[in-house]
C-alpha positions as CSV (number, residue, x, y, z in Angstrom):
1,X,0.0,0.0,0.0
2,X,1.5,3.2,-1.1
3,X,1.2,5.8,2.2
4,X,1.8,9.3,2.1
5,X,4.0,9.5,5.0
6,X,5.9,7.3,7.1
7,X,6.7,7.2,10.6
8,X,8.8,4.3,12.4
9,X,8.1,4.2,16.1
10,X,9.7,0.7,17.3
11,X,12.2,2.3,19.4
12,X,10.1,5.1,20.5
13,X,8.7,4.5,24.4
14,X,4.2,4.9,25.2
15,X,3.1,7.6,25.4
16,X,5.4,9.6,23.2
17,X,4.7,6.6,20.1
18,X,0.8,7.8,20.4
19,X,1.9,11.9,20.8
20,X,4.1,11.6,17.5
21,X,1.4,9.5,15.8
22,X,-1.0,12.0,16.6
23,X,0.8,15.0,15.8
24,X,1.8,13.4,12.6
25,X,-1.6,12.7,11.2
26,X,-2.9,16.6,12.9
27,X,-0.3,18.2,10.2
28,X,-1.3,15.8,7.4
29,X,-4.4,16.7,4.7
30,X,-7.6,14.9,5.1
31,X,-7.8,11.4,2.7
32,X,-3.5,11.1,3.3
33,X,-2.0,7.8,4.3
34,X,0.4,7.0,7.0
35,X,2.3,4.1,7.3
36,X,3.2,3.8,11.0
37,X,6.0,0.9,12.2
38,X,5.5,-0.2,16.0
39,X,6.9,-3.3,18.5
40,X,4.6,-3.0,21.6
41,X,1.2,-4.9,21.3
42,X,-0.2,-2.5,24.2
43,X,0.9,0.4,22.5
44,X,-0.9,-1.0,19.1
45,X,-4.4,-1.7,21.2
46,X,-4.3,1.7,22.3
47,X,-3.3,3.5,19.4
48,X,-6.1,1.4,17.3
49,X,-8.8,2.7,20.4
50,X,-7.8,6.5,19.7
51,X,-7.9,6.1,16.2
52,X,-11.1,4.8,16.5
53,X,-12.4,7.5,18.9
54,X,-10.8,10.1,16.5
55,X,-12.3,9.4,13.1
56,X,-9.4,8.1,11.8
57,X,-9.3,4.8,9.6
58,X,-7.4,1.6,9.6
59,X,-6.7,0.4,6.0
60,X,-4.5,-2.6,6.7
61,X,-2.5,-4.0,9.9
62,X,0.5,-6.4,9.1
63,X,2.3,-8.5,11.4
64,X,5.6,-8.4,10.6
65,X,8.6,-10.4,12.6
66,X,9.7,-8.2,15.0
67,X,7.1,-5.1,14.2
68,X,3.7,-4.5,13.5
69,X,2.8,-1.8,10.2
70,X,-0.6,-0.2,10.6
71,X,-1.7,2.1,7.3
72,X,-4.2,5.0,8.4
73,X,-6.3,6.9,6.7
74,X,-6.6,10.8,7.5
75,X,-10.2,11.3,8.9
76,X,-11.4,14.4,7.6
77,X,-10.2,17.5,9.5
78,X,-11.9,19.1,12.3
79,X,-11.0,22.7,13.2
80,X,-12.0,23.5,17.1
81,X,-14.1,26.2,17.4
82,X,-12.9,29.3,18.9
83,X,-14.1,30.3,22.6
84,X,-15.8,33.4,22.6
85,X,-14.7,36.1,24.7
86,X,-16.6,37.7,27.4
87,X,-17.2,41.3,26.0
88,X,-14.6,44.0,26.8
């Protein structure tokens, strides 16, 4: 599967692996693919819950020897609304 972007995260420790991943797919456009590399089943069950819980797809999962490849679709993007100010 041809991604967009990739981002290797075996060596990287929880939480930081599901910060980067996050951030990473926050800067990417809406419909882009990122190929994300991780080792740590835990790490894969929880990043596959906030995907979930973010609108974010999950194209394929591949068990590799040593690592598992996830390919993730960009949800479509959405902007926070900005607070409104109390009236000065």
């Amino acid at each position: 599967m041809q991604a967009d972007k990739k981002l290797d995260l075996c060596g990287v420790l929880a939480p930081y692996c599901l910060l980067m991943c996050k951030s990473e797919l926050a800067y990417m456009e809406p419909e882009a693919i990122l190929e994300v590399h991780l080792r740590d089943p835990q790490t894969i069950e929880d990043l596959l819950t906030i995907l979930d819980r973010s609108g974010e797809t999950v194209l394929a999962q591949l068990q590799g020897e040593d690592h598992t490849c996830l390919w993730i679709l960009k949800g479509k993007s959405k902007r926070p609304h900005a607070a409104a100010s109390p009236g000065m």
